[in-house]
N, C-alpha and C positions, 0 to 999 in steps of 0.2 A: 210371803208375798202380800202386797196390797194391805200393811199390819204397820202402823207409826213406830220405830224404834231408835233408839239412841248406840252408834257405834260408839266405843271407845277403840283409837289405834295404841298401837305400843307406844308409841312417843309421847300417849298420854292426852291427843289431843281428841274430841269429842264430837258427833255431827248427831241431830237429829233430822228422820224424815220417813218414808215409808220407803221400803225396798220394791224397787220397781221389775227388777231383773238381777239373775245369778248366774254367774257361766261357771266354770271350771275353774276360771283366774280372778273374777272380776266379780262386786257388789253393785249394785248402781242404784243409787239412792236418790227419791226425789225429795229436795230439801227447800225450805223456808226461800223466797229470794232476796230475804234480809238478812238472810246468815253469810256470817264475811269468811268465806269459802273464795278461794282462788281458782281451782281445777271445776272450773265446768262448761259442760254442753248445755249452750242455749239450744232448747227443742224452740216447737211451735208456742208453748204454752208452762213450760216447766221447766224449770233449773234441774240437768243431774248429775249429781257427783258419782264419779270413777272411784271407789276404794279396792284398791289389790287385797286377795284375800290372804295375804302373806303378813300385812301390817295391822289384821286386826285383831285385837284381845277379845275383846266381848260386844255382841249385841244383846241388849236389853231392850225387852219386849212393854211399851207404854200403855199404858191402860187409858184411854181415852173417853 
């Protein structure tokens, strides 16, 4: 939690951002608001992306 990482999903496609929240089913990533990402919740202040944790490969931990 609150750690910059970069998802990879199976389909290959890539997000980076910090993990804000995890449930059971769900990642929720707060991401760049320049990254051309479709699936998001506008908060008050923050872009977050929804990843299902069924389509992801890897997360890789960023050294910042």
């Amino acid at each position: 939690m609150n750690r910059t990482v970069r998802v990879q999903l199976l389909n290959g496609m890539s997000y980076e951002g910090v993990i804000v929240n995890v449930d059971p089913y769900n990642l929720y990533l707060r991401v760049n608001p320049y990254t051309p990402n479709a699936r998001f919740f506008y908060g008050p202040n923050d872009l977050i992306l929804t990843l299902s944790l069924y389509v992801l490969l890897v997360i890789t931990l960023m050294v910042v």
